[in-house]
MARKEDREN-226287 format. One record per residue: residue in three letters; y, z, x of N, C-alpha, C, O in turn. Coordinates in steps of 0.001 Angstrom, whole numbers, plus 500000, padded with zeros to 6 digits. Atoms other than C-alpha are relative to their C-alpha. Example, Ala and Ser with C-alpha at 12.3 -4.5 7.8 and 13.67 -1.06 7.14 Angstrom:
REM MARKEDREN-226287
ALA498810500000500890495500507800512300501200500000500900501181500665501936/SER498810499940499180498940507140513670501090500730499230502198500899499739/
***
This chain:
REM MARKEDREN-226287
UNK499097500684499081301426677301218625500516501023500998501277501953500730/UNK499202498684498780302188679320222114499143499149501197498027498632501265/UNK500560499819498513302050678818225785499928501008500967499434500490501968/UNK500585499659499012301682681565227981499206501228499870498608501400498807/UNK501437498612500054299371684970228634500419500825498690499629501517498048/UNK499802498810501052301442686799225947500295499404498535500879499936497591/UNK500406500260501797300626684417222818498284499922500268497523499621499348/UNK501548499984499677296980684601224498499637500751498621499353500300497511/UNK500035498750500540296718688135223150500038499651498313499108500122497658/UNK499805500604501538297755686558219363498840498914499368498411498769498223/UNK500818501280500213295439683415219963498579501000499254498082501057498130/UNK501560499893500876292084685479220199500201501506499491499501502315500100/UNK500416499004500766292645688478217982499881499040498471499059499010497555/UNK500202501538501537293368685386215159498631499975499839498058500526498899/UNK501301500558499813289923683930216428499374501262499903498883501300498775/UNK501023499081500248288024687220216714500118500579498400499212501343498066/UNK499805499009500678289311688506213495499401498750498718499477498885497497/UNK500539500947501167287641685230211750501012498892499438500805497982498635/UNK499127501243500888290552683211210904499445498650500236498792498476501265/UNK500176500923499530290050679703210565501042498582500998501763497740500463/UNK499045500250499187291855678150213474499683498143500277498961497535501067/UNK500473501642499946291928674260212813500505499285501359499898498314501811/UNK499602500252498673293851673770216054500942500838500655501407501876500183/UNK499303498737499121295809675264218947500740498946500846500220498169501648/UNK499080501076499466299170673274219914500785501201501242501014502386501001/UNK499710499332498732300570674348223872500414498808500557500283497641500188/UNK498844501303499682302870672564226078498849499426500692497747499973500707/UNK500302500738499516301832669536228143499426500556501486500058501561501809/UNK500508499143499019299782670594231550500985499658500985501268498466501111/UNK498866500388499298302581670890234095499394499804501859498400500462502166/UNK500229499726498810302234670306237945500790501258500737501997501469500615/UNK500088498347499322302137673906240045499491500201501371498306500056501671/UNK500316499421498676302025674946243366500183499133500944500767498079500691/UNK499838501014498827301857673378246867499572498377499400500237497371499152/UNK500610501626500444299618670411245757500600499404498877500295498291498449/UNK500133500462501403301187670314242617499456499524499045499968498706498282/UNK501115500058500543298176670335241027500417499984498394501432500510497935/UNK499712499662501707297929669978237006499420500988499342498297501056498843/UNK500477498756501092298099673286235316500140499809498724500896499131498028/UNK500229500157501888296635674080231852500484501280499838500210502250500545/UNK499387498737500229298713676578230175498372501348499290497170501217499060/UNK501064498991500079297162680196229308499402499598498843498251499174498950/UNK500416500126501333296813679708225387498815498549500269497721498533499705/UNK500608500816500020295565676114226738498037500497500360497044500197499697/UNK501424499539499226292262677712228872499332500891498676498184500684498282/UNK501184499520500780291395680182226111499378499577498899498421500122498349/UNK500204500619500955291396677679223582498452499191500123497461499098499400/UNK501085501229499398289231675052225842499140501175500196498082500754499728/UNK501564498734499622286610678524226751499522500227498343498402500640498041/UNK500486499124501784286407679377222597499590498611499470499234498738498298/UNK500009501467500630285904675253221853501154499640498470500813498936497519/UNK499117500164500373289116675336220075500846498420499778501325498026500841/UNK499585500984499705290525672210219434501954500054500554502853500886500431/UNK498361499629499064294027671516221420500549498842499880499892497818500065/UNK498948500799499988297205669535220911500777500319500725501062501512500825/UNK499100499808498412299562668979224067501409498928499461501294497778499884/UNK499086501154500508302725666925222451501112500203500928501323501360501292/UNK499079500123499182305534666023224657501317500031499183502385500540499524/UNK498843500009500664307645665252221775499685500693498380499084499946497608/UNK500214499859501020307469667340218672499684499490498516498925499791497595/UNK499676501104500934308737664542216599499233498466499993499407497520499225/UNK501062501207499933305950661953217877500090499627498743500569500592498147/UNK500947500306501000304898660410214880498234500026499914497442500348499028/UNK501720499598500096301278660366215988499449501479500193498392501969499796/UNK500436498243500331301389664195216624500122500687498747499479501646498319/UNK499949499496501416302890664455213225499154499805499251498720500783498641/UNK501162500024500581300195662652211583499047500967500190498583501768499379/UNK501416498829500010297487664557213405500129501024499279499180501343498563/UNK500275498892500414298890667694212269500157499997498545499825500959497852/UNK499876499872501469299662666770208894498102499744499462497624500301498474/UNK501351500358500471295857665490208540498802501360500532497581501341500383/UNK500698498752499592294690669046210030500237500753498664499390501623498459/UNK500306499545501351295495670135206465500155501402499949499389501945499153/UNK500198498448499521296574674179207796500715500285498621501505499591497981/UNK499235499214500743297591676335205457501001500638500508502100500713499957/UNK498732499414499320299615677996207570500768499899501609499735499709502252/UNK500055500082498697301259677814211364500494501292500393500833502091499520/UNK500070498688499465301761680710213516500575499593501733499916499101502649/UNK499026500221498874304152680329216364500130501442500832500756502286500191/UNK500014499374499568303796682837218933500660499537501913499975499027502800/UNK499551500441498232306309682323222693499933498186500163499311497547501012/UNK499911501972499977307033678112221968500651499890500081501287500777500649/UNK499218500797499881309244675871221674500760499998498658500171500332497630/UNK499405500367501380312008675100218938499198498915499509498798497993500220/UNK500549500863500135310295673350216359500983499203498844501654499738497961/UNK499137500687501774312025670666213678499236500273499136498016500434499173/UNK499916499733501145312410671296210459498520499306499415497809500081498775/UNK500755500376500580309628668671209498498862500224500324497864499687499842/UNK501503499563499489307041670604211660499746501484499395498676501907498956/UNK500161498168500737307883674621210398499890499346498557499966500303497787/UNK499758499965501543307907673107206843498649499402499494498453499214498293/UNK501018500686500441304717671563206753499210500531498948499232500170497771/UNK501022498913500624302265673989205547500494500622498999501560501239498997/UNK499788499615501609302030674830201812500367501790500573500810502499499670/UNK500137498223499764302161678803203443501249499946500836501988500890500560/UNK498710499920499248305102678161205814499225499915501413498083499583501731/UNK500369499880498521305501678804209661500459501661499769501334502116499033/UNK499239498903499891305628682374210610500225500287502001499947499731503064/UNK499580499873498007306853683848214153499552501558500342499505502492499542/UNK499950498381499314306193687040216357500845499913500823500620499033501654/UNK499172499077499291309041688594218059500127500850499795500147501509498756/UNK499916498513499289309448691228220225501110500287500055501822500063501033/UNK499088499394500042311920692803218951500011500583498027499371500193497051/UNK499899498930501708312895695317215426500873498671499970501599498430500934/UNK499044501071500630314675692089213732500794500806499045500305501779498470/UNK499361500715498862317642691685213695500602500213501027501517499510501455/UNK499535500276498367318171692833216985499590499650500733498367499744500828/UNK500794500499498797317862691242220092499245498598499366498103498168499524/UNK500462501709500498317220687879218570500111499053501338501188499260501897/UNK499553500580499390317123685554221065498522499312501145497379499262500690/UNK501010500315498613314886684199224707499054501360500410497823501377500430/UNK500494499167499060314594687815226459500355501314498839501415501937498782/UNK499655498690500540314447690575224150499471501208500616500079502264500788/UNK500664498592498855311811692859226284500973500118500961501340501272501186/UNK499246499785498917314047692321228947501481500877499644501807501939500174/UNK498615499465500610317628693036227023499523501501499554500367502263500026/UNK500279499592500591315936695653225319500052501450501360500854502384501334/UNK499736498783498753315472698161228685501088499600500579501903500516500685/UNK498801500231499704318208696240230101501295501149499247502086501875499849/UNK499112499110500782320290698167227696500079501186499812501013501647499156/UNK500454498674499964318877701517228117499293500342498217499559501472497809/UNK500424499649500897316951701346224504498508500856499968497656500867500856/UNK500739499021499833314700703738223604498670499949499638497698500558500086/UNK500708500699500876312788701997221303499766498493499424500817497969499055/UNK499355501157500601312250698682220002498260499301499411497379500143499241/UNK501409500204500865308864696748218368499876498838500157500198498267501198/UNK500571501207499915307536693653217312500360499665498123500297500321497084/UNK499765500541502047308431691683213698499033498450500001498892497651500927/UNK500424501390500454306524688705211968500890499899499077501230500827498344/UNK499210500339500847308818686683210157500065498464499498499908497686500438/UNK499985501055500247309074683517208257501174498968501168502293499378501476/UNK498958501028499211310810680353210618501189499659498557501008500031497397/UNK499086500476500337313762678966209215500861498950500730500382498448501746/UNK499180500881499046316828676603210428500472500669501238500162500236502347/UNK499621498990498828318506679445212650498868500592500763497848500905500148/UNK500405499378499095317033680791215255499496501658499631500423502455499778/UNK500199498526499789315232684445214720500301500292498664499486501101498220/UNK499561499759501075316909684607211404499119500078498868499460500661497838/UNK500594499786502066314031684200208379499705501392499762500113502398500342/UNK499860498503500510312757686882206255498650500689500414497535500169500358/UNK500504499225499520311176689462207526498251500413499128497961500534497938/UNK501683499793500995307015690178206772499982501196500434500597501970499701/UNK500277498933500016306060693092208478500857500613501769501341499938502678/UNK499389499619498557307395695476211543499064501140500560498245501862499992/UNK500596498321499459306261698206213922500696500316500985501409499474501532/UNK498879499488498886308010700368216466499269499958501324498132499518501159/UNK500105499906498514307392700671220302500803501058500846501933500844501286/UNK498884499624499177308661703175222134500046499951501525499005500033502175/UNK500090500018498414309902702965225865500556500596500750501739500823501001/UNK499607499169498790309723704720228287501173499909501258501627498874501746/UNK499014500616499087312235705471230835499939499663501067501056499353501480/UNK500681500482498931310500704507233901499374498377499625498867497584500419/UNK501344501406500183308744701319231965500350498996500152501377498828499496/UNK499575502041499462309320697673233033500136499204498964499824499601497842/UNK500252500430500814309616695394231367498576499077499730498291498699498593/UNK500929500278499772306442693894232467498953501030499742497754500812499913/UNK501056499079500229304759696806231625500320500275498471499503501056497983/UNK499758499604501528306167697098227800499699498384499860499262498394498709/UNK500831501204500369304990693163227620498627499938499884498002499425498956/UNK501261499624500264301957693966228122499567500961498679498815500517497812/UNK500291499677501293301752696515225456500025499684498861499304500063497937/UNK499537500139500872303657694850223460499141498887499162498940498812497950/UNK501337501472499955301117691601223517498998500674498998498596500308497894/UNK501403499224500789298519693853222278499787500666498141498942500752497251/UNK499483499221501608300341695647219133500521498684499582499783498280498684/UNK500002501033500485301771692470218469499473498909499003499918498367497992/UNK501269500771500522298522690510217888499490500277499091499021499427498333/UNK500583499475500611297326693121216059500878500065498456500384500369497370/UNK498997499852501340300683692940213460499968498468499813500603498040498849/UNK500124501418500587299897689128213445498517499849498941498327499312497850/UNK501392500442501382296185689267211915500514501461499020499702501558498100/UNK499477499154501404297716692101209489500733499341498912500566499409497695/UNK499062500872500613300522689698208730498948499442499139498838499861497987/UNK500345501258500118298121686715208338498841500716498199498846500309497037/UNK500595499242501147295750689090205937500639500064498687500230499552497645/UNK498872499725501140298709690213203695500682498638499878501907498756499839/UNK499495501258500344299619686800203185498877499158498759499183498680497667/UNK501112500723500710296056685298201907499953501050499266499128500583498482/UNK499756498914500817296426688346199998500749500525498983500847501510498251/UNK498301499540500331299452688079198949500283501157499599500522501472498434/UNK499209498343500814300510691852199022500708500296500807500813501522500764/UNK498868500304499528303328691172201564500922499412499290500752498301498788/UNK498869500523500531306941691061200154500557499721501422500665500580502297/UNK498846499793498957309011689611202748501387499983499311501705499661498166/UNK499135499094500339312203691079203079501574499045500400501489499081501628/UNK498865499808498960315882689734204302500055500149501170498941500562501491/UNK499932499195498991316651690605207390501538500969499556502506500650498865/UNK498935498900500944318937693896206723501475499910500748501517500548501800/UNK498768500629499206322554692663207986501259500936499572502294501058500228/UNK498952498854500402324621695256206164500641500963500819499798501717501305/UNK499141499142499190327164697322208104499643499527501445499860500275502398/UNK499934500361498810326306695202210909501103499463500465501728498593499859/UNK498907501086499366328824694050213110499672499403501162498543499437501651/UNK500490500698498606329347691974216332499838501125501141499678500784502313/UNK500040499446498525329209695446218437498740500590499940498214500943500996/UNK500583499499499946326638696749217068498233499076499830497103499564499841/UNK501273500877500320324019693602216446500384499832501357501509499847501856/UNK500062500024498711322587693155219901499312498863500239498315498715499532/UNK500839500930500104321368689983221062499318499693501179499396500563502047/UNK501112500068498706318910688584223812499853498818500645498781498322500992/UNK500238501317499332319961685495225335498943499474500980497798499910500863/UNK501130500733498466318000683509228624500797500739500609501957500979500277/UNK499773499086498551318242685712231942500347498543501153499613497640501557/UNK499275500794499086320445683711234200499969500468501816499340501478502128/UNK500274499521498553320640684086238214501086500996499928500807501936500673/UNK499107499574499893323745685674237647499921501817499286500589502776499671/UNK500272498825500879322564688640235171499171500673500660498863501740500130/UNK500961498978499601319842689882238119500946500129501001500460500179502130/UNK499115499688498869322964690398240172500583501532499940501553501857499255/UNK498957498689500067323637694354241093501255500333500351501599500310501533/UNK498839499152499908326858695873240577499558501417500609498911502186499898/UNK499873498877499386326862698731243005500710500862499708500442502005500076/UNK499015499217500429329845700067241428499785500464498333500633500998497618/UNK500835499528501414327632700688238045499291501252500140499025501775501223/UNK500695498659499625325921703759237373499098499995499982498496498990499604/UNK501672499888499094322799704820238600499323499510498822498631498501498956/UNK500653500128501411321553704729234925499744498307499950498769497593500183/UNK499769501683499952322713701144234560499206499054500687498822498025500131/UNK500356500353498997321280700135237466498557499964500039497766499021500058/UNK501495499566500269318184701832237243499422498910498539498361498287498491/UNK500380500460501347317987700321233688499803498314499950499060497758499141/UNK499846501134499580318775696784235104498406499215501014497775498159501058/UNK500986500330499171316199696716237447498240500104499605497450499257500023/UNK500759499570500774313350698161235610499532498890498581498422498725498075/UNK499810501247500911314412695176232930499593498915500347498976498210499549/UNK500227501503499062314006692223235389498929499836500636498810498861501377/UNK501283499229498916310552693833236940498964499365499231498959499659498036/UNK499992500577499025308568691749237587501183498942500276501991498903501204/UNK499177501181499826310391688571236799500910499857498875500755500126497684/UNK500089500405498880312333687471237526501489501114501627502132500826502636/UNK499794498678498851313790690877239586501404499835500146501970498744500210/UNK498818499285499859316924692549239925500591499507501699499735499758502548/UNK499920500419498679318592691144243385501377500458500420502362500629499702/UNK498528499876499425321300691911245848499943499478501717499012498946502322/UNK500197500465498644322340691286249375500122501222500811500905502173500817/UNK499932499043499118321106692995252007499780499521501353498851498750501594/UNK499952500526498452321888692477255976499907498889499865498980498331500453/UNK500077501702500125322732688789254799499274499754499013499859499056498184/UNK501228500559500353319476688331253118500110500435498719500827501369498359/UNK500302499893501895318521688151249187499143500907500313498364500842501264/UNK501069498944500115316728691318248325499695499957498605500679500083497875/UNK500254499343501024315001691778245314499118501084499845498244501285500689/UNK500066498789500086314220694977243835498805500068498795498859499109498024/UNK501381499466500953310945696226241496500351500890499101500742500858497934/UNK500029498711500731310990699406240857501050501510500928501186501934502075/UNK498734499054499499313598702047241490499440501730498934498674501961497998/UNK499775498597500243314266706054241121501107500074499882501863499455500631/UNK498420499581499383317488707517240402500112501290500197499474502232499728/UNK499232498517499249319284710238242126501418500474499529502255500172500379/UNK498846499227500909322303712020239850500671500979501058500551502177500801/UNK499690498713499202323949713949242821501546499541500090501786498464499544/UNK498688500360499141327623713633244233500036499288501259499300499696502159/UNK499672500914498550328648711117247120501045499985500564502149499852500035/UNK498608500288499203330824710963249735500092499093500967500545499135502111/UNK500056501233498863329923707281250639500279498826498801500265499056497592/UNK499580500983500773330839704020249203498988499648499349497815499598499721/UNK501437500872500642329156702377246246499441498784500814500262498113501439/UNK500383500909499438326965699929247668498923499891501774498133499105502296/UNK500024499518498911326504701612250852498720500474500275498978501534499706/UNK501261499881499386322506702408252203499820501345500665500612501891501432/UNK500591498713499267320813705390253271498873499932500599498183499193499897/UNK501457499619499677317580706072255165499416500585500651500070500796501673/UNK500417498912498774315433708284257085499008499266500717498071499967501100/UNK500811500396499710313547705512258488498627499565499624498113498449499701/UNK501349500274500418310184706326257123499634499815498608499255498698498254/UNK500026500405500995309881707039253597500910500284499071500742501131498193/UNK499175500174501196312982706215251667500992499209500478501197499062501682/UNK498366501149499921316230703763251376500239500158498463499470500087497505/UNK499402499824501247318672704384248719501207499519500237501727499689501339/UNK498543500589499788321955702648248178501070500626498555501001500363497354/UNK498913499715500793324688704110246415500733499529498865501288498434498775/UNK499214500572501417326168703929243046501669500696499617502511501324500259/UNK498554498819500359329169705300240949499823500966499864500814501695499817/UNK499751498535500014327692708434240630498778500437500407498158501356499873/UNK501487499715499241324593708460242815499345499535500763499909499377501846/UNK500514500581498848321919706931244653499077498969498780498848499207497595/UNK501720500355500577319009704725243441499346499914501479499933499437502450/UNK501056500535498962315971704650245975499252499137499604498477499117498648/UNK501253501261500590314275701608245943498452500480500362498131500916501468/UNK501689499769500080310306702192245312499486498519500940499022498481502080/UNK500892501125499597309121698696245907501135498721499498501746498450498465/UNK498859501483499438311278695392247253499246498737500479498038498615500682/UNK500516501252499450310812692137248391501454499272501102502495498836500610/UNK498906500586499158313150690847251392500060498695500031498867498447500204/UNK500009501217499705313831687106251668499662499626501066500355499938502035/UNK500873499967499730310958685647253246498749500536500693497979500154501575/UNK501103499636499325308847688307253286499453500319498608499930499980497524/UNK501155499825501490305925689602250680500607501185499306501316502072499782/UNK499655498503500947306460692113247851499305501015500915498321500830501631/UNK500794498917499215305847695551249338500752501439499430501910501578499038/UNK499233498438500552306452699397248301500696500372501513500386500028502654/UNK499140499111498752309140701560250504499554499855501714500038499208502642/UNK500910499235498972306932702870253164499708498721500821500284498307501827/UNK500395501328499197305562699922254337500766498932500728500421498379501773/UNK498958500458499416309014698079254590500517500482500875500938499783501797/UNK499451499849498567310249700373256894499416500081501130499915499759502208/UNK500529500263498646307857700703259164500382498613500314500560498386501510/UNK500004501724499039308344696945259891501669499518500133502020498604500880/UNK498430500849499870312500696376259320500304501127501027500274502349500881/UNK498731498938498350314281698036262745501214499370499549502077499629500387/UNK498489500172499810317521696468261474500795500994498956501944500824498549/UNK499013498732500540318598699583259627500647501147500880501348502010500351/
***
């Protein structure tokens, strides 16, 4: 069960690694773009290229989707980037439902953990399979692995990796299960508190909004989080800017946070609480993504 490029990655290491994959449930094909044409999600295309069979349910709780899947007879389900499912769909299977998130459970439970996860300046963080349950993120834990990230890395660029190691801790999971030589575990909640359990809600319009009066770090760490999507933004000369990829600059200022620099050709940096960031690569409201260099040659209103 997953819809987009990064339960792909889960779909065919399953399928290459021999499992038997009685079906492959993905949302409904949505209309996209100018024409609003009907798109088939990612998991949907690699399913339909491998002759996979595919379930598209609108309502979890159909009754005729429930039948089907109860008469698919799985031993197990495998939820990778979906939807909440009811109780009478994770409970089906004599083996359970299990989940992949990106994240060391239990932190960062939640929508956006890659994102929260550099958002926050962490250093590190992984991927867990874990049994579903009623709560959210909460069952017990099968297996984990670490990730570490870099301080330059996106979060679009630690999704990608993360897709890959992921997949690879799902057919391990799925092994040590028909195997049974996986204990799952708790999740370890001891001496946790509310400052120190971190969580990973949905990214709101309001959360890619820069504070100029934050520190470069922050900032840097913010932007780097939201990269690609859906991007770190502020206003510039009126206009919505969003931001990619950034540098920071640790020096002393004797200009306001918020405040712009440039030499015209190659650089623009705007001021923090205790520095600069230069933006690498921006996007101005209505114009195309583009690195530094290229923007200024074409904006004269600096």
């Amino acid at each position: 069960m997953g819809t987009p490029e990064f339960a792909v990655a889960s779909l065919q290491a399953l399928h290459k690694a021999g499992c038997n994959i009685v079906a492959v449930i993905t949302a409904p094909d949505k209309p996209a773009g100018r024409g609003l044409k009907l798109t088939e999600s990612a998991v949907k295309k690699y399913a339909a290229a491998n002759a996979l069979p595919v379930l598209q349910p609108e309502k979890l709780k159909n009754p005729e989707f429930l039948n089907t899947l109860k008469d698919l007879q799985a031993d197990l389900q495998i939820v990778v980037a979906f939807r909440m499912l009811p109780e009478l769909v994770w409970n089906m299977p004599p083996m359970g439902t299990l989940n992949l998130h990106g994240s060391l459970l239990p932190q960062y439970r939640g929508a956006a953990p890659i994102n929260w996860a550099i958002i926050n300046g962490e250093k590190e963080t992984g991927v867990t399979t874990f049994r579903l349950k009623h709560e959210i993120d909460t069952g017990d834990i099968l297996l984990q692995e670490k990730i570490e990230i870099g301080e330059d890395d996106t979060a679009g660029e630690l999704h990608d990796t993360m897709k890959e190691i992921g997949a690879q801790l799902l057919v391990k999971t799925v092994i040590g299960l028909a195997s049974e030589t996986i204990k799952e575990k708790p999740q370890a909640l001891q001496g946790m508190t509310a400052a120190n359990l971190k969580h990973a809600p949905k990214i709101f319009t309001e959360t890619c909004q820069i504070d100029w009066n934050k520190t470069t770090h922050e900032i840097h760490n913010l932007i780097r989080g939201l990269s690609p999507f859906p991007a770190a933004a502020t206003s510039f000369h009126e206009k919505y800017l969003k931001i990619y990829k950034s540098k920071q600059e640790l020096t002393p200022i004797n200009i306001s946070a918020g405040e712009w620099l440039t030499d015209h050709k190659t650089f623009i940096k705007c001021a923090t609480a205790d520095g600069y960031i230069h933006v690498l690569e921006l996007q101005l409201e209505g114009k195309k993504k583009m690195k530094v260099e290229e923007f200024l040659r074409g904006y004269r209103a600096l």
